[in-house]
C-alpha positions, 0 to 999 in steps of 0.5 A: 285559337279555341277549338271544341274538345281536349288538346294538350299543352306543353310549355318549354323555357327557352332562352328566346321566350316561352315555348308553348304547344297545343296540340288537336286531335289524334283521336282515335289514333291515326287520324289527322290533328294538327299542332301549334307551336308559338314563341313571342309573337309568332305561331306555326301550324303544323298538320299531320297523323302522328302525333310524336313526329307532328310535335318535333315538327312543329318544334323544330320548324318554330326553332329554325325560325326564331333563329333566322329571324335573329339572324337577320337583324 
């Protein structure tokens, strides 16, 4: 996962592993970028004009996730 250019990245502790959140673009603002957020094994990519809401997105789409997938087994 490398791209051209400046991203930032955000690292949370979780009880579920190491969140982390890269995210692409933005730049100028109000044009498209794109978010990826990853726990373990699994990442989402989430595309999107704001940056803020791409972000909780993202976050919350990876949380909801790690949480079905405990719940199954």
């Amino acid at each position: 996962m490398t791209k051209p250019g400046k991203y930032e990245a955000l690292f949370f502790p979780t009880k579920d592993g190491l969140l982390k959140i890269h995210a692409y673009g933005f730049n100028p603002c109000g044009s498209w970028g794109e978010v990826f957020a990853t726990i373990g094994d699994q990442t989402i990519c989430v595309k999107g004009f704001n940056r803020h809401k791409t972000i909780v997105r993202a976050t919350k789409m990876i949380i909801s996730t790690t949480s079905n997938r405990k719940n199954e087994f």
